[in-house]
Structure formats: C-alpha cells, structure tokens
C-alpha positions as CSV (number, residue, x, y, z in Angstrom):
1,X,149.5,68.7,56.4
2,X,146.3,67.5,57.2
3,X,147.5,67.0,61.0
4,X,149.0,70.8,61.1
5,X,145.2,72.1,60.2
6,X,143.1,69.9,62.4
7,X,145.7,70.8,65.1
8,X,144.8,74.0,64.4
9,X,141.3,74.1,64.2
10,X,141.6,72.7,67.9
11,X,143.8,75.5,69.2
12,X,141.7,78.6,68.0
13,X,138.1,76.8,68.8
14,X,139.1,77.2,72.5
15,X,139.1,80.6,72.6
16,X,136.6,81.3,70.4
17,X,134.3,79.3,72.4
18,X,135.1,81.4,75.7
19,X,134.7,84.4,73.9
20,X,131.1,82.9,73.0
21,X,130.5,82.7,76.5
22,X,131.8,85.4,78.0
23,X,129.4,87.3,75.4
24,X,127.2,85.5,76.2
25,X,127.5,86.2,80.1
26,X,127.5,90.1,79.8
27,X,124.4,89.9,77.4
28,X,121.1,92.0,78.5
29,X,118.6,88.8,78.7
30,X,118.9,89.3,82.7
31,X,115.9,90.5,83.4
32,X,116.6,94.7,83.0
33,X,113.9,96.3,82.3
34,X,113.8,98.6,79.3
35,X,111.0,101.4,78.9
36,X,110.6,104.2,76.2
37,X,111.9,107.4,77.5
38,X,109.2,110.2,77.0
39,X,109.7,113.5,74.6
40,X,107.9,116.2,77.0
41,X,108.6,119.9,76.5
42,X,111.7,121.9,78.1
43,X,109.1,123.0,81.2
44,X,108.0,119.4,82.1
45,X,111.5,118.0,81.9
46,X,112.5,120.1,84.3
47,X,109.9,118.9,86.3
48,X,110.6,115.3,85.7
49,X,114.0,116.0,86.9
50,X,112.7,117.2,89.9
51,X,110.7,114.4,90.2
52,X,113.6,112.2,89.8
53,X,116.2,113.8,92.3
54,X,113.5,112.7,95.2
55,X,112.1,109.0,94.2
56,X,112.2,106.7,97.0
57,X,114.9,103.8,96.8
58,X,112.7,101.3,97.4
59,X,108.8,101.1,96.1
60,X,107.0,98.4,97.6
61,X,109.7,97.1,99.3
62,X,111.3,96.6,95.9
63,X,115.0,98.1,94.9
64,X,115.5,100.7,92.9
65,X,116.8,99.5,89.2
66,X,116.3,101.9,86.8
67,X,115.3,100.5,83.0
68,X,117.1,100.8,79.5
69,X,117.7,103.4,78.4
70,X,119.2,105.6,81.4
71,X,117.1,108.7,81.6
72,X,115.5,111.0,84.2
73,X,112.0,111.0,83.0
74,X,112.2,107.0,83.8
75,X,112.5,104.8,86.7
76,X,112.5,101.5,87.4
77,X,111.9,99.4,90.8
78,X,111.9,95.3,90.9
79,X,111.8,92.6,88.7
80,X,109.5,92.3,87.2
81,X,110.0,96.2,87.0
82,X,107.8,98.4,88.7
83,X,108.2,101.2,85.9
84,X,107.8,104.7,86.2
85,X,107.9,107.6,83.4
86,X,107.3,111.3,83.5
87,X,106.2,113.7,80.7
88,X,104.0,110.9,78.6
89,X,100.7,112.1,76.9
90,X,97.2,112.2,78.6
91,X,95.9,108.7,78.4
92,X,92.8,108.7,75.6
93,X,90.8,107.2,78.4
94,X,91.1,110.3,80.8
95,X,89.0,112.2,78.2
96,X,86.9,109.7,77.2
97,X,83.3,110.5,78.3
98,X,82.7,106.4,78.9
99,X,85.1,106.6,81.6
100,X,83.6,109.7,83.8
101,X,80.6,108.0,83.6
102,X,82.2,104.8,85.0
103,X,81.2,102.9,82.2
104,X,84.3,101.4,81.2
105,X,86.0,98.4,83.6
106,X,89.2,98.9,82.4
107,X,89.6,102.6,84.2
108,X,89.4,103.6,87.2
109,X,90.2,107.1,89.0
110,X,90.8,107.3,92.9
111,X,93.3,109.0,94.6
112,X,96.0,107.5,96.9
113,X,97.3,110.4,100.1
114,X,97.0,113.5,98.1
115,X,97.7,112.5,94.7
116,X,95.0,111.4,91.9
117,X,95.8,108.4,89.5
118,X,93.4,107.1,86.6
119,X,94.0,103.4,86.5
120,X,93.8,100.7,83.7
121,X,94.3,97.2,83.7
122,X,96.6,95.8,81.0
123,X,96.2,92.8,78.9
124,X,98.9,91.3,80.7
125,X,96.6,91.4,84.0
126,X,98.9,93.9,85.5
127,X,97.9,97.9,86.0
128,X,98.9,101.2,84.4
129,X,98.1,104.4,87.3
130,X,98.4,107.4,85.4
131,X,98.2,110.5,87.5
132,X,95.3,112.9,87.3
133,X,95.4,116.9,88.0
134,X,98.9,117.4,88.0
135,X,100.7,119.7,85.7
136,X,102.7,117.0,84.2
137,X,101.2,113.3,83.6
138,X,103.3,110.3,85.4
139,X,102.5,107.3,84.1
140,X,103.2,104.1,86.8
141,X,102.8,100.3,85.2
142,X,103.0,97.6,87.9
143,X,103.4,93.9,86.7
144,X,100.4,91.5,87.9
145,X,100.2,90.6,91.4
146,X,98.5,90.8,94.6
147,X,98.2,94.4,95.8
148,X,99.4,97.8,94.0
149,X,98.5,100.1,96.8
150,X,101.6,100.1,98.3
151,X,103.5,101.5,94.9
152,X,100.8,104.4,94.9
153,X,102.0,105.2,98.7
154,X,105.4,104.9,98.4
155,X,105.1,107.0,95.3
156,X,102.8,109.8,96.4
157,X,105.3,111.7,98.2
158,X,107.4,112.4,96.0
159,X,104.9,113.4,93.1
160,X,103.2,115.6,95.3
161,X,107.0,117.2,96.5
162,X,107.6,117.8,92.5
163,X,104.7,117.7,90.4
164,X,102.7,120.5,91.3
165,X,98.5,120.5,91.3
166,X,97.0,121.6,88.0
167,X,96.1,121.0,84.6
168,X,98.8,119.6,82.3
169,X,100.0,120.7,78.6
C-alpha cells in the first residue's frame, strides 16, 4: 500500500508543479506599471477623457503602456513608466509662498511650448511636472535619468489640444 501512495504522490506533483509555473508565468511582477487613478469631478473627467483620446503613442521615444488599473485619467509610457494622471489635487507646493519666492530647490516652475508645469524632484531622484494655469491639474512623474525635456514636448500638444488655460477647481 505504501507503493500505491508514493506512486501517487509522484503522479499528481507533476501537474501541480506546472500549474505553479504557469501561475507563476502570467503573474504581474513584469515590470507594469501601476498608478492610483484620480477622483476629479464629473467636468474634469470629461476633460481627462479628452485629454486621453489625443496622447501621443510614444513620449520620449518610449511606447505607450498604460499602468494598473486601466483608466482614462491615467497613462503610462516606458519602463520604467513614464506616468501620467489627470484630475489630481493642486500640489501643496504650488501655493506655498516658499516656492514663488524660489526658495525651495525641490520646485521649480517653467513652461515647456505653451504649457506651464511646476516641477519637483522626488526622493527617488526622478521628477514630478505638474501643470500650472490650466483648468484641470496633470500631474507627469518621470523615473531618474538623463533629460526630461523631451516628455514635456511630446506631452505639450496634447494638454494644450484638451486642457484649456485657466484656473482649476
């Protein structure tokens, strides 16, 4: 009897193991990008979906890969993601009187053709461009590396297309 169960054992540790790895194999831990979805009001989600319908495919010569979960107020480009998401709050820096004043390093406003972004550098060394007198605020975080002004470019078209100039809720 002892035979018939070690026998046994053998048979269904087979599958189980291929079911392991087939799990295994369709499991998230490949590098997609996941980013929390914003909870605007009905008038800037319209907007966002505007926004949406003309992004660029590419964004700094990077592929368009949107990040978990699907939405249309998020976008995603490259790996490490460029990520972009409409509707979020003002940044407490773009009120904060230390930043007009240009005394705090960490942020930065400039605008890039047509469209004005406060920047921040992130703990992780890479940036977060938030744009600036627009009625809705799109937030833009690009992972550490050489150059980010070609994200800005790529992007500006479009924001200017569907976020119109003003002051937002």
């Amino acid at each position: 009897m002892n035979f018939f169960r070690h026998r046994r054992r053998i048979a269904i540790g087979p599958p189980a193991i291929a079911v392991l790895i087939t799990v295994a194999g369709c499991s998230t831990a490949d590098d997609t990008a996941s980013a929390a979805v914003p909870s605007p009001s009905a008038k800037v989600t319209k907007l966002c979906r505007n926004l949406d319908k003309v992004l660029p495919s590419k964004v700094d010569g990077e592929t368009r890969h949107d990040p978990d979960p699907a939405s249309a107020l998020t976008a995603g480009w490259g790996g490490p993601a460029i990520i972009l998401r409409c509707g979020v709050r003002q940044p407490p820096k773009m009120i904060d009187p230390k930043v007009a004043e240009g005394a705090d390093p960490d942020a930065v406003a400039g605008g890039v053709n047509g469209v004005d972004w406060l920047m921040e550098t992130r703990d992780d060394g890479g940036n977060r461009f938030t744009t600036a007198n627009r009625s809705v605020y799109v937030e833009v975080t690009v992972p550490k590396g050489p150059d980010t002004s070609g994200v800005l470019i790529d992007l500006a078209p479009a924001v200017k297309k569907a976020i119109p100039e003003g002051i937002a809720d």
